[in-house]
N, C-alpha and C positions, 0 to 999 in steps of 0.2 A: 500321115503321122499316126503313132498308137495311141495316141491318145486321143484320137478322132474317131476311132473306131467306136461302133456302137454295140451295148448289153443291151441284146433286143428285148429278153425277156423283163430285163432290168426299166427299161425304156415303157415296155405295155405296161406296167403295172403303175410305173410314174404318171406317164399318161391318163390310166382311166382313172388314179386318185384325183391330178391334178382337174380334170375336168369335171370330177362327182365334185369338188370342191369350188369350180369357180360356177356361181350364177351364170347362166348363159344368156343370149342377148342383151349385153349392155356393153359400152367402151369403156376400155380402160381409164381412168381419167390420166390427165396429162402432169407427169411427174415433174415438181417443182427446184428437184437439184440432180445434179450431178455427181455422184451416185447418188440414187435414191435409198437404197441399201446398203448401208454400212455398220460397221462393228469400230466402238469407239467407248472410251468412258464416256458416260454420261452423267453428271449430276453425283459425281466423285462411286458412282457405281463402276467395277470393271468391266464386268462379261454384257456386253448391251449389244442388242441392234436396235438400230434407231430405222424407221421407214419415213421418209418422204412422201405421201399416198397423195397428198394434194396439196394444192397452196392454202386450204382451207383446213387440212386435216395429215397430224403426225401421230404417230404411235410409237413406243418404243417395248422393246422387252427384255427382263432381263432373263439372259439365259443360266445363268448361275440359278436361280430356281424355275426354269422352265414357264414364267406365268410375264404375262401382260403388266407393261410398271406404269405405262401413262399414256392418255389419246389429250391431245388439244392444240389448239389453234395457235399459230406462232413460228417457232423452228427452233433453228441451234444453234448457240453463240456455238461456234467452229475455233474455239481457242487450241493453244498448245505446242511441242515443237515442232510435229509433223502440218501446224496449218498454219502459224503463225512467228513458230521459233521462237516463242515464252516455255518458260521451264514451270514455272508457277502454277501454273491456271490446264484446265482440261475442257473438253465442250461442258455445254448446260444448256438445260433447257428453257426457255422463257415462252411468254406466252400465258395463255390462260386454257385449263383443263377444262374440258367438257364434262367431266363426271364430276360428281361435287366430292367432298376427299371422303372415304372410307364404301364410296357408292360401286367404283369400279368391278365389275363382275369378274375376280382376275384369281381369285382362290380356289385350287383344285379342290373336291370332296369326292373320296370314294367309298360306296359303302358295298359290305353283301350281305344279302337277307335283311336289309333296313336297318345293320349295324354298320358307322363307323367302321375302320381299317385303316393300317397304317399301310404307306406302299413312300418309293422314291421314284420321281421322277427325273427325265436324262433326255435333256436338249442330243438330238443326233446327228441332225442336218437340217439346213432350208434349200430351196429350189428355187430359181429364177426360171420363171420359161413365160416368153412372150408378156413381159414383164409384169410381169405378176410374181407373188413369194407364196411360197408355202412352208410353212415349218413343220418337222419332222420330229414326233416327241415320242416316249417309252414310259410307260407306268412299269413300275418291278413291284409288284406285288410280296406280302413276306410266304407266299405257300410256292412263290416260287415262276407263280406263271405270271406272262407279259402283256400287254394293250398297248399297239402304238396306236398313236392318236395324230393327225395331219387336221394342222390349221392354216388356211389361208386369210387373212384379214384384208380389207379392203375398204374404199370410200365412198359413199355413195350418197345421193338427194333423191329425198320423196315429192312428190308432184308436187306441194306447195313449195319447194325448193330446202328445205329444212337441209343441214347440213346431218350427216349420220355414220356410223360407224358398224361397217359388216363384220364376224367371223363364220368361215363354214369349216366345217368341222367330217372328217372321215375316221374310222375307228376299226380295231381289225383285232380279233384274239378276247372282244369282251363274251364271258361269261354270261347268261340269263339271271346269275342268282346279284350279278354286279351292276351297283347303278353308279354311273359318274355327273356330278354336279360342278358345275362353277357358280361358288356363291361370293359375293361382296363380301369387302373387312365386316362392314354393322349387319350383314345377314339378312337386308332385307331384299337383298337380290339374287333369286336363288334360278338356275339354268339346268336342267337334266340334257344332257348330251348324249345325243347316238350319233350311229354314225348316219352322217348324210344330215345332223342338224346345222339350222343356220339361224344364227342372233343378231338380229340389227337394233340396235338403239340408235334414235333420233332427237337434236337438241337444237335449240333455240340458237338462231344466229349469231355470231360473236359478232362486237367489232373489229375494225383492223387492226392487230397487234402490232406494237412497236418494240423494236429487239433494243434492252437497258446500254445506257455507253458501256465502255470496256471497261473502265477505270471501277464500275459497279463489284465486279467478276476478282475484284483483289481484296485481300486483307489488308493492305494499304496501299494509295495510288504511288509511294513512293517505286514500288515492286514493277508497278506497268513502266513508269521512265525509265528505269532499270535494263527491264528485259527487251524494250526497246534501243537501246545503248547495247554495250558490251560489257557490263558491269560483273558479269554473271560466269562471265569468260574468265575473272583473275581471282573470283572473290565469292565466300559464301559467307552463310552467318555466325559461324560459331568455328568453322574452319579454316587455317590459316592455307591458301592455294598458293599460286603465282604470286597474289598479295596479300595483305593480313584480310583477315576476317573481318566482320560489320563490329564484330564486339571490340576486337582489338582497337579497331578504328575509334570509338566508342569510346574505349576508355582512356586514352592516348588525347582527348581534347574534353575540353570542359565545354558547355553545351552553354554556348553564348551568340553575338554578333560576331565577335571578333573570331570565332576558332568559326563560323560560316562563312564569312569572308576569307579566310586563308583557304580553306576546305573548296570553295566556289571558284575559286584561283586556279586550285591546284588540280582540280575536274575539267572546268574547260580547257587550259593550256598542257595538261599534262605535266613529265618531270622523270626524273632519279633520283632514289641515294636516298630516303628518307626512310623505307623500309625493305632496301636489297638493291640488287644492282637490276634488277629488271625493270623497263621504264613503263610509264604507265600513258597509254594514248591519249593523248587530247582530246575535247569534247567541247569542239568550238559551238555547235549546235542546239548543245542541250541549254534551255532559256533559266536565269536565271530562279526564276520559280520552279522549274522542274526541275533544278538541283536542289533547291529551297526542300523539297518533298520530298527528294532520295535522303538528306541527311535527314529530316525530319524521321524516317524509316532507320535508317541507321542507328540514330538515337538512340533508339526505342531495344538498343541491346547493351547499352550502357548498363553495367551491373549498379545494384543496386549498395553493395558495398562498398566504400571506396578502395581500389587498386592501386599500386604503386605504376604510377606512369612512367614505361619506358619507351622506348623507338628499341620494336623485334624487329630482326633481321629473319624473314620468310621469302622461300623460294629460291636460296641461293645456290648454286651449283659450284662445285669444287672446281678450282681452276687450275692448271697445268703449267706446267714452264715452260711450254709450248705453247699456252693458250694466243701468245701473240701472231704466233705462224698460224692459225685458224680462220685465215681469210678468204680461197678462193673457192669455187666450188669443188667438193668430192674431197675437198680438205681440211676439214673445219667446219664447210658449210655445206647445206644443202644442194646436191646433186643439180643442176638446172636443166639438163637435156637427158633424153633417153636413153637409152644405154645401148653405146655402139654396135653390139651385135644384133642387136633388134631394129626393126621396121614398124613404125607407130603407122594404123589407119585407124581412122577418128571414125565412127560411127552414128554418134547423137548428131541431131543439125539441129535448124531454127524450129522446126514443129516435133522434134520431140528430145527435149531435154530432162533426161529422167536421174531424177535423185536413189540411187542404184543400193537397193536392200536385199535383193537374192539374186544371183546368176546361176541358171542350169541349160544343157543340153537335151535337146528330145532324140531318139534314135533316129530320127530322118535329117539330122542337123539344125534344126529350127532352134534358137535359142530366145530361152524366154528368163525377162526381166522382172522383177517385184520391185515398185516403188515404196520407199518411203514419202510419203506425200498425202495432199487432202483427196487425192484418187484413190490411196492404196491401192494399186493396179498391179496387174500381171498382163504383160506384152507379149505378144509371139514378133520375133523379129525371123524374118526370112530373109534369104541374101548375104549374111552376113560370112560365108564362107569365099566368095567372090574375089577379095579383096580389092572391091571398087564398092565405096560409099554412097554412088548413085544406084546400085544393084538391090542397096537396103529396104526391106518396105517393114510396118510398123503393123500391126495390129492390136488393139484391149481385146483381150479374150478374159477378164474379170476383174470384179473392183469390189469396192468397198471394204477390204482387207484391212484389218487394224496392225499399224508398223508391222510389214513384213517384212521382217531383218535373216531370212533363211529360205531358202529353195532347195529344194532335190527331185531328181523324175528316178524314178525307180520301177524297171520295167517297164516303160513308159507310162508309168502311172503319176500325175504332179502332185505333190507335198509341198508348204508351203507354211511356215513356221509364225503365226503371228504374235503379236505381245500378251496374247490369253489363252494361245490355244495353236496344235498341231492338224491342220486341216487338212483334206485330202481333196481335192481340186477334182471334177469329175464331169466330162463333156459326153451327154447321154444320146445325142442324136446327128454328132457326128459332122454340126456346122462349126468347127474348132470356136463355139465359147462357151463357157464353163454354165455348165444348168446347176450343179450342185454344190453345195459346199458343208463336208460332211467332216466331222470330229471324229477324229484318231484318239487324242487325249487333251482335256481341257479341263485335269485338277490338280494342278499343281496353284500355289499360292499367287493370290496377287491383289494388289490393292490397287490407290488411283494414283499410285505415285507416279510421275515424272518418268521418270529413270529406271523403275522395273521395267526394262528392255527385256526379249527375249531374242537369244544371237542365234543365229548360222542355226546349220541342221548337215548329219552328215548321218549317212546311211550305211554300216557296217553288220556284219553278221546277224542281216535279218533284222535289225534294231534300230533307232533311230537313236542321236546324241543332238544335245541341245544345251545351250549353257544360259541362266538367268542372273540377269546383274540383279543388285540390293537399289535398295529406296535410300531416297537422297536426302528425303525433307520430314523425316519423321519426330515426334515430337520427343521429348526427353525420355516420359514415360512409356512412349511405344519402343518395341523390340519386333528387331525384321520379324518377318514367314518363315517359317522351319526351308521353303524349297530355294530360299534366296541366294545367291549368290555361289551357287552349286552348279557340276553337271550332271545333265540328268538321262538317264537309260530308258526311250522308251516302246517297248513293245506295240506290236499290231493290233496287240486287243485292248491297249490305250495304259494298262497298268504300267507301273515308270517304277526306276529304281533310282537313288542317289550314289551318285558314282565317288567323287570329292566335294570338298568346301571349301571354303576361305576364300572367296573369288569378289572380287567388286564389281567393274566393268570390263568381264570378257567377252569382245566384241570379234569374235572368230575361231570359231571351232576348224579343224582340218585334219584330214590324215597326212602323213609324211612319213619320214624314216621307220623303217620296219613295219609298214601298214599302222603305226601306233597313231595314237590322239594326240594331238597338243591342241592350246588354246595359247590367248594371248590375253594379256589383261593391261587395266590399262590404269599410273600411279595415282595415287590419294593419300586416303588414310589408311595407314596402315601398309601402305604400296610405296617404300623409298623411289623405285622405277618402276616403269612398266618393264612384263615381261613376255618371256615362250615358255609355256609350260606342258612336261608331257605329262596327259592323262592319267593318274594313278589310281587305282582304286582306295579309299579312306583316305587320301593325302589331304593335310589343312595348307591352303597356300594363302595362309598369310593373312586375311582379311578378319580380323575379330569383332566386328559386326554382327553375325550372325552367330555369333555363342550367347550361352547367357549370360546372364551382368557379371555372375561370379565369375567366367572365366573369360570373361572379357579383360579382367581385370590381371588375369596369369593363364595367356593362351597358349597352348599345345605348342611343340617346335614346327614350326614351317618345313615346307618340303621345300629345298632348296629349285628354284626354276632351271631349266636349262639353261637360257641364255637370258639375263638381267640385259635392260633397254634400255640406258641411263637417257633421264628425262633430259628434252629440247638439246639432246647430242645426236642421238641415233632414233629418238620415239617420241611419241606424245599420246599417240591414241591408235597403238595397232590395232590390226584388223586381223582380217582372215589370212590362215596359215594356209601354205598350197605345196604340195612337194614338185620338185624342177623334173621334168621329163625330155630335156635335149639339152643338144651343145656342151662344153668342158663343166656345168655346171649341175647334168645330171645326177637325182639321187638328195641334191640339196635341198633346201627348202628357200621359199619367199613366204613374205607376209606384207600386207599394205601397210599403209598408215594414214588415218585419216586426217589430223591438223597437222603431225610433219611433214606428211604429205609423201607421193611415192611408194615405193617398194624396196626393200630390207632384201639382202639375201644371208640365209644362215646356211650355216654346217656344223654340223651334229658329228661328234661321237660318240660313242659308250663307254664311258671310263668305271672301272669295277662295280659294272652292273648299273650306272649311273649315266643319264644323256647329258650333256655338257655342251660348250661349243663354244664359236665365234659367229657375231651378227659384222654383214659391211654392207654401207651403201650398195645399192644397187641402180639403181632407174628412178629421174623425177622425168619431168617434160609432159604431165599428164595434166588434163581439166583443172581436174579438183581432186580432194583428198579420196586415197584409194581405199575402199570398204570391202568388195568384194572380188575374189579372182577363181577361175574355172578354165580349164583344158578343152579348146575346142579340138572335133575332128580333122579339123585342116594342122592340128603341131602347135595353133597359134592360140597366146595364155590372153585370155580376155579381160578386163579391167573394167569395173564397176567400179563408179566415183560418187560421194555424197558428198554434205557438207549444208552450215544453216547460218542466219547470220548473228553474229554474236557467241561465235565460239564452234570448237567439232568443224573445221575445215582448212581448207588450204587456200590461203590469202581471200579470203569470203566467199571465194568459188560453188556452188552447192551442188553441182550435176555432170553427168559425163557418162558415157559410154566407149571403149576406143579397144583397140586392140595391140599386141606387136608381139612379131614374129621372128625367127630366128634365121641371122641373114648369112649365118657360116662367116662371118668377118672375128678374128681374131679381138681379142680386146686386154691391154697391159693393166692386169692387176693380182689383190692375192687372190688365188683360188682358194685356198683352205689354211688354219692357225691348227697346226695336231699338238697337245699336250703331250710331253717326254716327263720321263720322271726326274728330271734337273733341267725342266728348260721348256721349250717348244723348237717348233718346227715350220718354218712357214714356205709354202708351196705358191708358187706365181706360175700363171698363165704362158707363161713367154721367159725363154733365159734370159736372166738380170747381164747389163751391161756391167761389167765390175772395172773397170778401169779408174770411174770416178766415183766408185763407193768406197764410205769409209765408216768406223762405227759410229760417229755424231748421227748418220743418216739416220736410227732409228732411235726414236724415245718411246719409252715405258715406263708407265703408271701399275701402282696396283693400290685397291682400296676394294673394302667390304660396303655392306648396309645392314640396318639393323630395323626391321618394322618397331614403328611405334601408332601413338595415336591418330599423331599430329598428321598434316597433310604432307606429302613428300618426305623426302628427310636428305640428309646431307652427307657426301662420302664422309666416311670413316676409316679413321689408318691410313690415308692417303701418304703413299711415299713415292717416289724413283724408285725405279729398278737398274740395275746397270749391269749387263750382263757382262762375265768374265770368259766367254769362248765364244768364239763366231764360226762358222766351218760353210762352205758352199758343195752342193753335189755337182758330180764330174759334168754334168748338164748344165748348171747356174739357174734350174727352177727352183731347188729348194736351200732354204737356209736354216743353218738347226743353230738354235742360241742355249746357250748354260746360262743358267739365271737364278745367282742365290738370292734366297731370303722369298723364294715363291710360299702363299700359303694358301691349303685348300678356304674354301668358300668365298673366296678374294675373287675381285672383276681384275683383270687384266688390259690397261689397255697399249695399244701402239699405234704408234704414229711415225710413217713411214717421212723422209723428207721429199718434197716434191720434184726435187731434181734429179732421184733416182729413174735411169730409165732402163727400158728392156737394149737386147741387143741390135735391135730394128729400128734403136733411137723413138721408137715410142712413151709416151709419158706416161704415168700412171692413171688410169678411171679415177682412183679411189686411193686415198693416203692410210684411211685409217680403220680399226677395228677394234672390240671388244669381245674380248674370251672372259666365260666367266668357268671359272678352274672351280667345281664342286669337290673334284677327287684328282690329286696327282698320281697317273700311273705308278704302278709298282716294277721294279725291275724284272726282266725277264728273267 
């Protein structure tokens, strides 16, 4: 594999720092978790590695300023969604510090000629080899010249057993007239560094640290019963979702026995009809004091003025005069088996069930996985071309990745996109696992939010694209990060550009039609549906979040999406875009979905300059909800599945690997919806049987949407359409309909009847689909 190959020169130089830096005869001590080295919030800080060095001894540092944030005894509440599936809460550190507070030697000084100097410092990479770390640092001095400086930190006991804390230190490009210091916050701990220094401090033995309950780690214990439940899944605090908000909720009952009693009822057994037609699950489980505590939290958004108490109707979807025929699957309802042209082989088994955050290929076919998970790992799976599942073998070739939601091998080189930072994966001596792990770019914004995701990664002209969702849990007075909810353009020498805005959660970046960009996003505030959006340079799609207050309040026109993904009909939480490379369906595109579950197929045109199209079921029958998709060499599209509990999955499922391939079997449905300038065109796989078609067969909706605040939103202008010409071609694949009263920026839908078959007596895959008409062609 190329990526096994070794920079010899690369390699010697690592080498002889690594060993000028580590103490020689002594054992490693024996590392107390699994990774030991990770990248994680910590302690609501973002850019952090945290080390595992002993069961006696942790360090962390942040690399956002390049310096050491804390040594001491204890570990890491391991909270959050990738460890625990809370939205709330992130790790923290507990425990008691060895340094007394301001004592820590963690402050860089550099002076020349015994003056002060300003200079910036630039986290570049760390090294795993033989487990051990080293970090890799850069002074920029302002005349211009550089000083990397190589730390290795480590654990160590002096002969009376004292516990203690090593760094050594290498240094390369220092000047004679420059001296470099690490001195403590109060100054009275001052270190001159060269290279080949080494600082141990020794400290007085702790006791055994005991790690605080969970319920410590919350702003109120109401929030832990919560995130334990699925509370979180329908409902935020001041957002009205699936169901009303904590405040709506809040204002809607008077804060008594009697509204806790009804409220406690209607929690454990569930129900309809009181705020939408969507029902809400039951919660036989949850003990009546730990609903006691969720409303108790609830409460506590009760406004303080009084509100006119109504019963909001939130989260309702427009319904059809058709909606009653929406019962079977591929008709109404979600898809249940695979899609007949395709060959599903299942890949993941009982020893490795990977919650699937990146898929790429290496040039010798080796396909490597990125978990989201308390691994954050990167797998090399071999075999996977075979297609025999006993063929598969597994290997970790690197971990401690913070949420990698993006993979790319480019030139056989691995890229690896995680929620802080664009890393560049680097195996130096050739045993295929990762010794390096080196920063491409790691400045764009971020906080400890939750939900700054960072998605997908795609590698286009020399460039990397990466898209960053917005923060979920911000307080009134805070305003996103200027990079939130943007894509972003970024170069090899790490400098980035902003491509678009207006983005919330776009969970899949991809190219498709016309080698172009789309993304996908996924609905809220400000998001009536989820959508496909192509890449535009300046385009606002929608999300006004990220303006400021003033024009939050009268944002920019939206770029209309290509294809709008009306919520819980066709989307919930797409994923990655993929364009189709075989079969009748070449040239199209797919996209996963992570809570609806499955794969989507679209078709794209270009209407006056503008992409447009039609989304139609495509394929369920898979694990879990589908996150990421990738083109192996064998023809066959590979399926990455994630999924957590309490929301973002497909019927709680969390994990999956599988594949399916194209089995040349025919299969009766529409191929493609073309926009006419009075009508459309719909094109089927197979001649229609026209003996017992009539025009009842087909019904059509048309309605817009209109971003607003609030969460989702509701069609608008929803009417019938009823077409006045039907025409079939001399074949019986295509049907071209006239259809007044069309208007641009309108969804289109149709609903084929289920009894319409092909001429081979086959039934339809798939009844239904949405075009969303940007532009009506003009006449030729």
């Amino acid at each position: 594999m190329m990526f096994r190959s070794c920079h010899l020169f690369t390699v010697a130089l690592l080498g002889l720092a690594l060993s000028a830096c580590q103490p020689q005869g002594r054992e490693t001590p024996e590392r107390p978790r699994d990774p030991w080295a990770f990248r994680s919030v910590l302690d609501r800080k973002p850019r952090m590695l945290s080390l595992a060095l002993d069961s006696a001894c942790y360090a962390a540092y942040d690399l956002s300023t390049g310096q050491l944030y804390k040594v001491w005894k204890g570990g890491i509440l391991m909270e959050g969604t990738v460890f625990t599936n809370k939205k709330n809460i992130q790790p923290s550190s507990w425990g008691t510090a060895y340094y007394e507070e301001n004592e820590l030697p963690g402050k860089w000084v550099i002076s020349k000629n015994g003056q002060e100097i300003p200079f910036d410092l630039q986290y570049k990479s760390y090294l795993l080899l033989d487990n051990k770390i080293t970090l890799n640092l850069e002074f920029l001095l302002k005349d211009g010249s550089r000083i990397s400086l190589q730390e290795s930190p480590e654990f160590k006991r002096d002969a009376s057993g004292k516990p203690g804390f090593e760094r050594s230190f290498r240094l390369n490009g220092q000047s004679p007239a420059v001296s470099i210091e690490l001195v403590s916050e109060n100054g009275l701990k001052r270190h001159v560094i060269q290279d080949g220094s080494n600082i141990t401090d020794y400290f007085e033995a702790l006791p055994v640290q005991k790690p605080p309950a969970v319920g410590d780690s919350y702003d109120h214990l109401g929030i832990l019963w919560m995130e334990n439940s699925d509370c979180y899944t329908c409902h935020e605090e001041y957002n009205a979702m699936v169901g009303p908000s904590f405040e709506q909720i809040a204002s809607q009952y008077s804060k008594g026995k009697e509204a806790y009693a009804l409220l406690t009822k209607k929690i454990q057994e569930g129900g309809v009809g009181v705020w939408g037609d969507t029902p809400m699950n039951p919660h036989p489980d949850l003990a009546e004091k730990e609903i006691k505590t969720i409303l108790d939290y609830i409460f506590t958004f009760k406004p303080k003025e009084p509100v006119e108490e109504q019963q909001l109707q939130v989260g309702q979807v427009g319904s059809s005069k058709a909606e009653e025929e929406r019962l079977n699957p591929g008709h109404g309802a979600p898809l249940e088996g695979v899609h007949p042209s395709y060959d599903l082989t299942t890949l993941h088994g009982e020893n490795f069930q990977p919650r699937v955050g990146g898929l790429a290929f290496l040039p010798d076919g080796g396909l490597l996985v990125s978990t989201w998970d308390s691994i954050g790992g990167l797998y090399l799976i071999d075999g996977v071309l075979e297609d025999d599942p006993a063929a598969v073998s597994v290997k970790r070739i690197a971990e401690g990745l913070a949420e990698p939601l993006g993979l790319e091998v480019v030139d056989g080189e691995i890229f690896v996109l995680q929620k802080h930072e664009l890393t560049q994966l680097i195996d130096h001596n050739g045993d295929a696992i990762i010794d390096e792990y080196r920063v491409i770019c790691d400045s764009w914004g971020v906080t400890d939010d939750f939900h700054e995701f960072a998605f997908g990664l795609v590698h286009k002209d020399n460039h990397f694209y990466i898209t960053l969702s917005m923060a979920m849990r911000l307080m009134a007075n805070e305003r996103q990060l200027p990079d939130r909810g943007r894509t972003l353009k970024i170069s090899r020498d790490g400098s980035y550009e902003q491509v678009d805005y207006g983005l919330r959660t776009p969970n899949g970046i991809g190219l498709g039609m016309d080698a172009e960009l789309f993304v996908t996003d996924n609905q809220g505030q400000w998001l009536p549906a989820n959508k496909l959006l192509h890449v535009q340079k300046g385009a606002y799609n929608g999300m006004a979040w990220g303006l400021s207050a003033a024009a939050e309040k009268d944002p920019p026109t939206m770029a209309p999406p290509a294809i709008w993904l009306p919520d819980k009909e066709i989307g919930n939480s797409p994923s990655e875009p993929i364009l189709m490379k075989d079969g009748p369906y070449k040239g199209q595109m797919l996209h996963g979905d992570v809570t609806h579950g499955g794969i989507k197929r679209d078709f794209l045109e270009k209407i006056n300059g503008q992409y447009q199209g039609a989304v139609f079921r495509f394929s369920q029958g898979f694990t879990a909800g589908v996150n990421r998709l990738v083109w192996g060499p064998d023809g066959a599209l590979y399926v990455g599945e994630v999924g957590m509990v309490g929301g973002w999955s497909w019927k709680e499922n969390q994990f999956g690997l599988e594949k399916i391939k194209f089995n040349g079997k025919s299969t009766f449905e529409m191929l493609a919806i073309r926009a006419k300038p009075d009508g459309f065109e719909i094109e089927f796989t197979s001649p229609v049987a026209l003996n017992n078609f009539n025009r009842e067969m087909i019904h059509l909706e048309q309605w817009r949407y209109e971003p607003t605040a609030s969460y989702g939103g509701p069609k608008l202008d929803q009417v019938e359409l009823i077409p006045d010409k039907m025409e079939w071609s001399s074949d019986r694949k295509k049907l071209y309909l006239s259809i007044p009263g069309l208007k641009p920026q309108h969804v289109i839908y149709f609903k084929l009847a289920e009894a319409l078959k092909s001429s081979e007596g086959e039934s339809l895959w798939s009844s239904e689909s949405w075009y969303t008409l940007n532009q009506i062609p003009k006449n030729p």
